[in-house]
C-alpha positions as CSV (number, residue, x, y, z in Angstrom):
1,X,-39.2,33.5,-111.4
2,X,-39.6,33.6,-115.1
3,X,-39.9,30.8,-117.5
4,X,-40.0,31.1,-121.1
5,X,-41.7,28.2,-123.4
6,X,-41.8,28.6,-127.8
7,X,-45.0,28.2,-129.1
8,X,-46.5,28.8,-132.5
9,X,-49.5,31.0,-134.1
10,X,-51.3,31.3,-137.4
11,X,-52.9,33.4,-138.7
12,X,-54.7,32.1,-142.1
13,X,-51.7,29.9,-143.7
14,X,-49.1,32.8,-142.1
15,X,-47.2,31.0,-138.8
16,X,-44.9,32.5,-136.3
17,X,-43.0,32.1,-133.0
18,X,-44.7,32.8,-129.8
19,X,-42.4,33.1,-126.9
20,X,-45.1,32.4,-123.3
21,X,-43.5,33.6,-120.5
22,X,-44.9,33.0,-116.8
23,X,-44.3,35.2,-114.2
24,X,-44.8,33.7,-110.4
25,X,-44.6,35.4,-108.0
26,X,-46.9,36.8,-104.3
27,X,-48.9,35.0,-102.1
28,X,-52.4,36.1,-103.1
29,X,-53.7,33.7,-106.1
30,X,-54.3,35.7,-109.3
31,X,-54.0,34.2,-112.6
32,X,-53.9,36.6,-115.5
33,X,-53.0,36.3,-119.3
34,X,-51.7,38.9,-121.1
35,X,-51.1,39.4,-124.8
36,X,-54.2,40.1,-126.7
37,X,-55.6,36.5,-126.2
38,X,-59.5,35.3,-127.5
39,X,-62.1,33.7,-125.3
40,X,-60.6,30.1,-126.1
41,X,-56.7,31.4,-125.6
42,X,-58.7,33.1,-121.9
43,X,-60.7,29.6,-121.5
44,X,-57.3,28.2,-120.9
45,X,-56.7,28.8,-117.4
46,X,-59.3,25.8,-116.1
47,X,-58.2,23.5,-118.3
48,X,-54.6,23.7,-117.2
49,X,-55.3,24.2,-113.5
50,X,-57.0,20.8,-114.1
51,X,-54.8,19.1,-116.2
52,X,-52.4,19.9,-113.6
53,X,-53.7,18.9,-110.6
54,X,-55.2,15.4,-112.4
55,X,-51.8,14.6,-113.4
56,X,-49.7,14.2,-110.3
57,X,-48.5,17.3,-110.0
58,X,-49.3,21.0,-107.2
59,X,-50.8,23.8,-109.6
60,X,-49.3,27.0,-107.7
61,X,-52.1,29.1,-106.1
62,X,-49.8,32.4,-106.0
63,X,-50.2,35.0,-108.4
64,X,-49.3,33.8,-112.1
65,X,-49.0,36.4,-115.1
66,X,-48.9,34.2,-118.6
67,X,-47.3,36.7,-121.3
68,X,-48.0,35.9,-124.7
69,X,-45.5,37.7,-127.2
70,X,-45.3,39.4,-129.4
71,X,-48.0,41.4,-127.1
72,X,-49.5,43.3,-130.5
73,X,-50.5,40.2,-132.9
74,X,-53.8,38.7,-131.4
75,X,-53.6,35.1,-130.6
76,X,-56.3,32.4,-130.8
77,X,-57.3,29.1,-130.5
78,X,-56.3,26.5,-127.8
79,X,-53.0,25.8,-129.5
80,X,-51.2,27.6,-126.2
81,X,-52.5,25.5,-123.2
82,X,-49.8,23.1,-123.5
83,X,-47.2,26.1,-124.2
84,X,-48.7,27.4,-120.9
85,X,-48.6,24.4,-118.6
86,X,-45.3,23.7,-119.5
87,X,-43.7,27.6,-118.2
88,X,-45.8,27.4,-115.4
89,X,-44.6,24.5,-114.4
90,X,-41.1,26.0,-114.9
91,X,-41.8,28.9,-113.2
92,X,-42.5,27.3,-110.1
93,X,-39.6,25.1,-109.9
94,X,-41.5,21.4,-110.5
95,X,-40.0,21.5,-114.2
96,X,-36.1,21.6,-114.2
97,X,-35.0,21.3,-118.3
98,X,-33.5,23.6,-120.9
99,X,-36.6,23.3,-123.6
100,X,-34.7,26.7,-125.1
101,X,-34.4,24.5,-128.2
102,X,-38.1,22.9,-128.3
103,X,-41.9,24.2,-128.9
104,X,-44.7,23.0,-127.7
105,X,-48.3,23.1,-129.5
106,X,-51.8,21.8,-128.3
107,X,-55.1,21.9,-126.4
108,X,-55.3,20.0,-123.1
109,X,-58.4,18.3,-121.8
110,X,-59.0,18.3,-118.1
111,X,-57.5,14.4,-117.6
112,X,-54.3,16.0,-119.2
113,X,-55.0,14.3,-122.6
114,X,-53.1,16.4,-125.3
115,X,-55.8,17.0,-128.3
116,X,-55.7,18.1,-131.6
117,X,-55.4,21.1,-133.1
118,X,-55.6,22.6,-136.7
119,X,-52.7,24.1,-138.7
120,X,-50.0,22.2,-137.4
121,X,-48.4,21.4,-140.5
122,X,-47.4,25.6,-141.4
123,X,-46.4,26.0,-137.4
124,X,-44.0,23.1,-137.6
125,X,-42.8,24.6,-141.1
126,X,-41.9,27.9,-139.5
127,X,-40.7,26.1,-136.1
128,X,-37.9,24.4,-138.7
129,X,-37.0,27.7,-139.9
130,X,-36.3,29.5,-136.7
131,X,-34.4,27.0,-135.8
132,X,-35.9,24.8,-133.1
133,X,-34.9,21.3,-132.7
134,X,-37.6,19.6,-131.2
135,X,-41.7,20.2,-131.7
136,X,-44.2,18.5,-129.6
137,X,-47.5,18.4,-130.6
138,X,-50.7,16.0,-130.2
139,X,-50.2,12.3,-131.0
140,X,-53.0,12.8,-133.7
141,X,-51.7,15.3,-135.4
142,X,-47.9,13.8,-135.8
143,X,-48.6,12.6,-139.0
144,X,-49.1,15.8,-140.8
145,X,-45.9,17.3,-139.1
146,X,-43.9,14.4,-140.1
147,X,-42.7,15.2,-143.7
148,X,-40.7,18.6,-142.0
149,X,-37.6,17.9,-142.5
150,X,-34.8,19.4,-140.2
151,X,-37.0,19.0,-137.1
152,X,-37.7,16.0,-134.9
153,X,-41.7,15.5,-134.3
154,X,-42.9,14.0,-130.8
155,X,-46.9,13.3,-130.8
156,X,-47.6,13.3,-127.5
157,X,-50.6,11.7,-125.9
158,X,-51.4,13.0,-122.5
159,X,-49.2,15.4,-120.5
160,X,-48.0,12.6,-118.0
161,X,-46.3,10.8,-120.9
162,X,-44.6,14.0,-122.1
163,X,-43.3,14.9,-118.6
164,X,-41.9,11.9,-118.0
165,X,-40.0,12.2,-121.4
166,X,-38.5,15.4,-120.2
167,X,-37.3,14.5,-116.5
168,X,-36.3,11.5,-117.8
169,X,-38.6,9.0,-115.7
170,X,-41.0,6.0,-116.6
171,X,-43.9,6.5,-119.1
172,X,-47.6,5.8,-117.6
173,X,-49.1,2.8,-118.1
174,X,-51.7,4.6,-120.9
175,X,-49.4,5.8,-122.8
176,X,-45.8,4.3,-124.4
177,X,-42.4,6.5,-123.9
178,X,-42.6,8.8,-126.1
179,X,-40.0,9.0,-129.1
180,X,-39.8,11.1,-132.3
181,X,-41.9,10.8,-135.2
182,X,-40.7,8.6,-138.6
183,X,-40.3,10.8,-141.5
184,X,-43.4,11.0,-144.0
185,X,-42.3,8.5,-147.0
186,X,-43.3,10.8,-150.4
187,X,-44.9,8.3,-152.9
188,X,-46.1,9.5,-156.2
189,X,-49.1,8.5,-158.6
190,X,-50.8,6.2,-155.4
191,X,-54.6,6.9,-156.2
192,X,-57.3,5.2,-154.2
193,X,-58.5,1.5,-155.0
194,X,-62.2,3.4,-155.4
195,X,-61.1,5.7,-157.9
196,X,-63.2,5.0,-161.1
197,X,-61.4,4.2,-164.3
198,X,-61.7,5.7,-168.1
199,X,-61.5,2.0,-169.1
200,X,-65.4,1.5,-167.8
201,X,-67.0,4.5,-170.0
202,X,-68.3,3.7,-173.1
203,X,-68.6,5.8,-176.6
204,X,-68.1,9.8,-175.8
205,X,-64.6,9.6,-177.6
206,X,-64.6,13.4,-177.9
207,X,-65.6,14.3,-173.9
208,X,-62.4,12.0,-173.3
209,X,-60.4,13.2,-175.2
210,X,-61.3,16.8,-174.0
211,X,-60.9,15.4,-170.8
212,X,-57.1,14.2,-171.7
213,X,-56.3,17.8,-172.7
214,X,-57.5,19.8,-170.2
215,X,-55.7,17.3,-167.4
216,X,-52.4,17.8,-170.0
217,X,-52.4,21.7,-169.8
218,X,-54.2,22.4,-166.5
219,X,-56.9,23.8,-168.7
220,X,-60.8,25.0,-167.4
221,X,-63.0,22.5,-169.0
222,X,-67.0,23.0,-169.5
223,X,-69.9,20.0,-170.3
224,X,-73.3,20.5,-171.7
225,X,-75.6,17.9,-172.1
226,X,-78.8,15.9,-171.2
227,X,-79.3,14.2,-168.4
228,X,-77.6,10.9,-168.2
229,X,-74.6,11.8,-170.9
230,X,-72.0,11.0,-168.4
231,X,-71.2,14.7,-167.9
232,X,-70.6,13.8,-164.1
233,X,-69.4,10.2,-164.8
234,X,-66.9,11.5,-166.8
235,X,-66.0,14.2,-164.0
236,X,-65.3,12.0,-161.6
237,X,-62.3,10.0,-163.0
238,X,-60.8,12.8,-164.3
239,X,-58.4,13.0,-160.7
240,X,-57.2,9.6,-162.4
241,X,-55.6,10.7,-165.3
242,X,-54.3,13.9,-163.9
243,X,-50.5,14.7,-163.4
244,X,-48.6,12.9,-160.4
245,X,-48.2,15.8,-157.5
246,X,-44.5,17.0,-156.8
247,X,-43.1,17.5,-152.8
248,X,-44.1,20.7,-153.6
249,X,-47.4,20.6,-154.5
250,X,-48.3,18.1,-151.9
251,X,-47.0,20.5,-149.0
252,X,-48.9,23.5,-150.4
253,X,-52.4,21.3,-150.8
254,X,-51.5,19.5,-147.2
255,X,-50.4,23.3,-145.5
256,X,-54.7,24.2,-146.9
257,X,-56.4,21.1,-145.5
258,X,-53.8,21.0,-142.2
259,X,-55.2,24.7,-141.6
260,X,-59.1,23.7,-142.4
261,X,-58.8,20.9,-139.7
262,X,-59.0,17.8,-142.9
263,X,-56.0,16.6,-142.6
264,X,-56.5,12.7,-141.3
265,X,-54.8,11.4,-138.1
266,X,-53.1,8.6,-140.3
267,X,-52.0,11.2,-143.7
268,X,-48.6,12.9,-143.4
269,X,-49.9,14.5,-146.5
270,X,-52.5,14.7,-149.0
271,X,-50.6,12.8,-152.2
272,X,-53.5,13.2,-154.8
273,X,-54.8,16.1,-156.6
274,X,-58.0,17.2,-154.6
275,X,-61.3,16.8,-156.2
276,X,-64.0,19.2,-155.1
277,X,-67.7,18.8,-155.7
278,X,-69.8,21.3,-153.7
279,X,-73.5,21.8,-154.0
280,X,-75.3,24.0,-155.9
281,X,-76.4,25.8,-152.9
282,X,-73.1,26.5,-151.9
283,X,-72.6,29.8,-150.2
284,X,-70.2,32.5,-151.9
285,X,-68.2,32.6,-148.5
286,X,-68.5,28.4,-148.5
287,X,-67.0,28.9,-152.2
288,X,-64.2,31.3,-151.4
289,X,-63.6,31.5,-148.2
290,X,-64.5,33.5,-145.2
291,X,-65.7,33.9,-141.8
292,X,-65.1,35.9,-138.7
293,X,-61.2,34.7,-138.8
294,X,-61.2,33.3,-142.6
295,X,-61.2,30.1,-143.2
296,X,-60.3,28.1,-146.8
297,X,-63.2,28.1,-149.3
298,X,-63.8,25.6,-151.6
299,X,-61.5,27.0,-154.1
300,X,-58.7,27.0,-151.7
301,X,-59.4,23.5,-151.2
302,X,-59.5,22.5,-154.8
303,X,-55.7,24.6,-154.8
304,X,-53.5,22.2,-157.7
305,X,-56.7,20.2,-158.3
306,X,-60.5,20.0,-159.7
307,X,-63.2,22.4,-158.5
308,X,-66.2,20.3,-160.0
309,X,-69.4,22.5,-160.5
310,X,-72.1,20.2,-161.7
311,X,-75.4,22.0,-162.8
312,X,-73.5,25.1,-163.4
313,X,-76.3,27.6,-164.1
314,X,-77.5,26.6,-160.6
315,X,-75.6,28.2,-158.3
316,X,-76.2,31.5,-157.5
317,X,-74.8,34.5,-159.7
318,X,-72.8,35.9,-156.8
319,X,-71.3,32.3,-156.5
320,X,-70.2,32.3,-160.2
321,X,-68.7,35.3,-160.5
322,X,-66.9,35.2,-157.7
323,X,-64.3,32.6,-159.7
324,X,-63.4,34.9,-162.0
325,X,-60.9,36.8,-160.2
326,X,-59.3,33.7,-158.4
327,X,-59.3,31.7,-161.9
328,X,-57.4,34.6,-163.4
329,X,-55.0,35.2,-160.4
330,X,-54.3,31.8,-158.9
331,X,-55.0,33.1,-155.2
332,X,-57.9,35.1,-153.2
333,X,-58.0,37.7,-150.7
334,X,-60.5,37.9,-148.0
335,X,-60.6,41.0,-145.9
336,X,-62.2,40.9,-142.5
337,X,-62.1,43.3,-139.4
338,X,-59.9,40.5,-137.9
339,X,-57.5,40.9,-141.2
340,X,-56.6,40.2,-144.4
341,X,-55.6,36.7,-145.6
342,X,-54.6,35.2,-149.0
343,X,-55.4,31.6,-150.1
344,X,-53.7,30.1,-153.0
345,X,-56.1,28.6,-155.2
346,X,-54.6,27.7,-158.6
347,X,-56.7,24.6,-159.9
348,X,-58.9,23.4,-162.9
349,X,-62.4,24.8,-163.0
350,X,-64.7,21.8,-164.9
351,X,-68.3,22.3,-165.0
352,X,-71.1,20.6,-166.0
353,X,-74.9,21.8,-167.2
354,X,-78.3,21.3,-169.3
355,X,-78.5,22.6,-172.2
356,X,-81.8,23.9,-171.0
357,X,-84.2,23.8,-167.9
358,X,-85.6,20.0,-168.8
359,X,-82.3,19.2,-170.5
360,X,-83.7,17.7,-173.7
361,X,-83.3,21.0,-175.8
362,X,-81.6,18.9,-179.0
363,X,-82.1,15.6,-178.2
364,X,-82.2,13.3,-180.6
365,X,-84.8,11.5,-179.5
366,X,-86.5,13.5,-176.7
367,X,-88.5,16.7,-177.2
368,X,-87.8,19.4,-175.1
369,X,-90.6,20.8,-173.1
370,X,-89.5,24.1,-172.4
371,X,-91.4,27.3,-173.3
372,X,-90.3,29.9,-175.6
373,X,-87.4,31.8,-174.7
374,X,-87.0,29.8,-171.2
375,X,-83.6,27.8,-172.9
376,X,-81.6,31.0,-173.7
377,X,-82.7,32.7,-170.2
378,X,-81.3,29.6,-168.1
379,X,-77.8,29.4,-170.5
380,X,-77.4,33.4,-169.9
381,X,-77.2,32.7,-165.9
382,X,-73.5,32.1,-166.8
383,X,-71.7,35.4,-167.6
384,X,-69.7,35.9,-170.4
385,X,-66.6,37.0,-168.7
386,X,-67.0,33.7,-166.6
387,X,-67.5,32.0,-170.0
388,X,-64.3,33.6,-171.3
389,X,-62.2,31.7,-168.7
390,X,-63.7,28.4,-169.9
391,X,-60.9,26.9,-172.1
392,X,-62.6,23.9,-173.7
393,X,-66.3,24.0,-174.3
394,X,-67.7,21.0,-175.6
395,X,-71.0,18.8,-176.0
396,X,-71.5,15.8,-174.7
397,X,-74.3,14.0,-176.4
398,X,-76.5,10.8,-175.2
399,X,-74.5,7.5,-175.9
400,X,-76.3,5.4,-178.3
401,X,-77.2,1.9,-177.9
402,X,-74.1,0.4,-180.0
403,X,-71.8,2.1,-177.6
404,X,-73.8,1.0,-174.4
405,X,-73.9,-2.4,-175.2
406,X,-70.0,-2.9,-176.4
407,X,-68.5,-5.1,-174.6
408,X,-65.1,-4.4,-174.9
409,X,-62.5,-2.2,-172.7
410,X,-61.8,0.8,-173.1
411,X,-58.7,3.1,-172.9
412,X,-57.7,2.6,-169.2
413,X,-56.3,5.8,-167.1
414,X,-53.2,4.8,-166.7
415,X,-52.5,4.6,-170.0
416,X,-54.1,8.2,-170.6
417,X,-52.3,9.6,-167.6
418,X,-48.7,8.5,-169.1
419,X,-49.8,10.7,-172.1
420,X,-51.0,13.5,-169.9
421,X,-47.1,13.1,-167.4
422,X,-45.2,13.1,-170.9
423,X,-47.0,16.6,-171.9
424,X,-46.2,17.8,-168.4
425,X,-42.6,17.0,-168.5
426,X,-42.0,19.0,-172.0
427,X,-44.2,22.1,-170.3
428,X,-41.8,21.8,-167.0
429,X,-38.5,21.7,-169.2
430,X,-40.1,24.8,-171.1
431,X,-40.7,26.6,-168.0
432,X,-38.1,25.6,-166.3
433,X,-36.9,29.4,-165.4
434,X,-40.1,30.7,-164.8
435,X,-43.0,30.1,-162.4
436,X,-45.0,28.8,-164.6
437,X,-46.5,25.5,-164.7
438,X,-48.8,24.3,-167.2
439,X,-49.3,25.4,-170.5
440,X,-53.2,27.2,-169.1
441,X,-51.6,29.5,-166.8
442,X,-48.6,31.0,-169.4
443,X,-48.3,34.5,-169.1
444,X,-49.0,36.8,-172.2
445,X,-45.5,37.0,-173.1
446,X,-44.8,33.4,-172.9
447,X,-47.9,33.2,-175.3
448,X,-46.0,35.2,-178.0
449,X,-42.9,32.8,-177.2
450,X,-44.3,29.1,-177.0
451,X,-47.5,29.0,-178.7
452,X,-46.0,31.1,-181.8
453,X,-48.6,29.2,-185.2
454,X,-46.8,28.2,-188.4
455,X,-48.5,30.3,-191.3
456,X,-51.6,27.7,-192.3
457,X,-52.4,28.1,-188.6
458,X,-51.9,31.5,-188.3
459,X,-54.9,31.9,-191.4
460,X,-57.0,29.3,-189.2
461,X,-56.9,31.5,-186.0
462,X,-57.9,34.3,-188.4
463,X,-61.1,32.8,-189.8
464,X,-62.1,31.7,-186.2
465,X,-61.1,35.5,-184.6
466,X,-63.8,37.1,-187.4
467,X,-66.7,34.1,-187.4
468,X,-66.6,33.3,-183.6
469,X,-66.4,36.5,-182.4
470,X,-63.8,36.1,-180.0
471,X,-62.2,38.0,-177.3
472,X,-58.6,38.6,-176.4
473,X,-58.7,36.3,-173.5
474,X,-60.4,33.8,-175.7
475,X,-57.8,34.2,-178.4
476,X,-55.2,33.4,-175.9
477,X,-57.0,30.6,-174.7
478,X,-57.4,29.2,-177.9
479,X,-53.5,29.5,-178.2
480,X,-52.7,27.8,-175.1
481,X,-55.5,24.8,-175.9
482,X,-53.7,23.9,-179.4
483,X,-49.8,24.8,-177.5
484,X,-51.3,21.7,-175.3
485,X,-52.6,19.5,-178.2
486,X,-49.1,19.6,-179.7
487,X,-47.5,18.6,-176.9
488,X,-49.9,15.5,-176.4
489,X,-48.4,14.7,-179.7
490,X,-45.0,15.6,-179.3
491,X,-44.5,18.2,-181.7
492,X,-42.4,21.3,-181.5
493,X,-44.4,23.7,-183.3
494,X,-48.4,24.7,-183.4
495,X,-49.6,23.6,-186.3
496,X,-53.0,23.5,-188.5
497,X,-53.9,20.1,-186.8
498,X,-53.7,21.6,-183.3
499,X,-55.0,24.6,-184.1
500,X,-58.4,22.6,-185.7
501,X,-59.0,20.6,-182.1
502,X,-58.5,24.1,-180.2
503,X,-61.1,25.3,-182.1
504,X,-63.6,22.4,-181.6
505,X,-63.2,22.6,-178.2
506,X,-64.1,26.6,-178.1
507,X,-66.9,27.2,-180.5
508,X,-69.6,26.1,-178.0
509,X,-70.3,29.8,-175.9
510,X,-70.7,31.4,-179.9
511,X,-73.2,28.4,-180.5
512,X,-75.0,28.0,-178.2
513,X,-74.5,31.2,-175.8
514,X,-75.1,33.4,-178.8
């Protein structure tokens, strides 16, 4: 007899249907799987001949043929050994149920435990739209599939619990009757009680305020500075004043982290922007992604967040450059033999760096103790084309003691980030027809449309084209900057004002890079 059981695969963020079919049939015991499965997808056969036998029920010692289809698309992982108990079980007459309206996904352990698996969140989301009812997956990972909606969600435990679900008998005693999943509850704006506050930094007015535009417009934001400016202080609670995440944007971030295996037991799905900080010493396939079967860089991960790069000039050259492409096109391709797989990776690029190998070059109190020649060599380790995706530039100087020693608060982040939502309402209502999303990532011929500069503007621009030196991208960047600086303050037009602040913020690679 044949039995057919739905599965799921993934490849990279891609799911689709996977129909296992077991054949049994003969005398002789054989069990082969077919379907271009991997060595864990092969390893499957002992864990299900003893998940079998240690759950009550006869594993059939005839000769079994497990199809995996479609036969052509290579499958991996140990996603199918549920999948694969279940039709053999069918297939020899101990299971007697329609499932033609359910999937099945997980690993089994030799007790029959059901365990966790990565990228459930995309294989659920592609179960919903080829239109199965009913998705069983590990109890730990029924949180992540819970915010599908049009699908009910069963975490299942071990495989005694989920077969007396489907005959309709008594759950074990480990395990309670197993019922579908509560929908994933969507808040907005819930940041950690840990998350550091603007309200506790004192004096750099001008990195905050940087700070408050870049989070407005989604804009690429770089620090120099000595040691213990607050370059990294100021880093680290910029995820609190950044724009609340949509549905939207939380599934895409969650579908990343699901896939990467970071998803927590207890998170239906990740409902803050993602801050990334990797070391210095980061790999370039650590930083964008790769592997035998790729896997999510760090840039992936960072996808509608911060990627923080603290001591920029320290990571490795083929590190750096590979952002440019993936800050330019919001996504990044990785080829391997296996494939080739795109990660989404649109996010906010903020670095932080020395203005020289000690750090004191400038200092107003400290001399630096570099040699001739050694500051320009370790500023020139970051490329000018990666420079040229930097929108804001600025200095962060040490805080002096009158600021150190105020006592009073500060500007908290909520009352920065209600700024920051109002700027990125007016951007959503002026891209409301396009895929834009922030003022940083407007195509060119949105630039001609939204950022168009009154006339004393215009003559500003000018003067800052011919004495900064400036490149097209870094015109545009400029435009987009002061488009964002006017909507922090409401106005309709891009004025001289706005244009003035753009132009603080982008001065820095001519100054000190030059």
């Amino acid at each position: 007899m044949v039995a057919r059981v739905n599965s799921m695969g993934i490849f990279g963020m891609q799911s689709f249907m996977v129909a296992v079919e077991a054949d049994l049939s003969g005398t002789k015991y054989k069990f082969d799987l077919v379907g271009l499965p991997d060595t864990a997808v092969n390893e499957a056969r002992e864990r299900v001949i003893a998940a079998v036998r240690n759950s009550g029920y006869q594993f059939p010692y005839i000769h079994i043929t497990v199809n995996l289809a479609p036969a052509d698309v290579r499958k991996e992982g140990s996603v199918y050994d549920l999948p694969i108990l279940i039709a053999i079980l069918l297939g020899g007459r101990q299971l007697n149920v329609d499932l033609s309206d359910c999937a099945f996904i997980g690993e089994l352990s030799l007790a029959g435990e059901v365990r966790q698996v990565n990228g459930v969140l995309p294989m659920v989301i592609e179960a919903m739209h080829a239109g199965v009812k009913r998705v069983f997956v590990p109890a730990e990972n029924a949180a992540e599939a819970s915010p599908v909606r049009g699908v009910e969600v069963y975490g299942v435990k071990n495989l005694r619990q989920l077969l007396a679900f489907l005959t309709g008998g008594e759950a074990p005693e480990d395990a309670p009757p197993l019922a579908p999943t509560p929908p994933f509850e969507f808040r907005q704006g819930v940041l950690p009680e840990w998350q550091p506050d603007f309200a506790d930094v004192r004096g750099q007015q001008t990195a905050k305020r940087a700070l408050e535009v870049a989070a407005a417009g989604g804009h690429n934001l770089l620090m120099v500075g000595p040691p213990g400016s607050g370059k990294s202080m100021l880093a680290k609670r910029l995820p609190s004043i950044l724009p609340d995440l949509t549905f939207a944007e939380a599934l895409e971030i969650s579908k990343i982290y699901s896939v990467a295996g970071l998803l927590g037991r207890e998170n239906g799905l990740v409902t803050v922007r993602p801050f990334r900080s990797p070391h210095h010493t980061v790999s370039t396939v650590a930083l964008s992604g790769g592997g035998t079967v790729p896997h999510p860089g760090e840039i992936s991960l960072a996808h509608h967040g911060v990627l923080f790069l603290d001591e920029l000039p320290e990571f490795s050259r083929p590190s750096m450059e590979t952002l440019r492409q993936p800050l330019e096109d919001g996504r990044v391709t990785i080829s391997r033999v296996a494939g080739t797989l795109t990660y989404p990776c649109e996010l906010m690029l903020v670095a932080a760096m020395n203005p020289c190998p000690c750090g004191y070059l400038g200092h107003p109190t400290k001399k630096c103790t570099c040699p001739p020649g050694a500051a320009q060599r370790y500023l020139s380790r970051v490329s000018g084309p990666l420079m040229d995706r930097i929108d804001i530039q600025i200095e962060v100087p040490p805080v002096d003691f009158a600021a150190l020693t105020d006592t009073g608060k500060g500007e908290s982040s909520a009352e920065i980030k209600a700024r920051v939502n109002a700027a990125r309402r007016i951007q959503e209502d002026r891209f409301i027809n396009s895929m834009t999303v922030c003022n940083a990532k407007m195509t060119a011929a949105e630039v001609q449309t939204f950022c168009a500069p009154t006339d004393r503007a215009k003559a500003l621009l000018r003067q800052a084209f011919d004495k900064l030196g400036l490149s097209a991208r870094a015109y545009d960047k400029l435009l987009k900057v002061a488009r964002t600086v006017a909507d922090l303050a409401g106005d309709e037009t891009v004025d001289e004002p706005h244009v003035l602040e753009a132009i603080r913020y982008r001065n820095l690679d001519r100054r000190i890079f030059g």
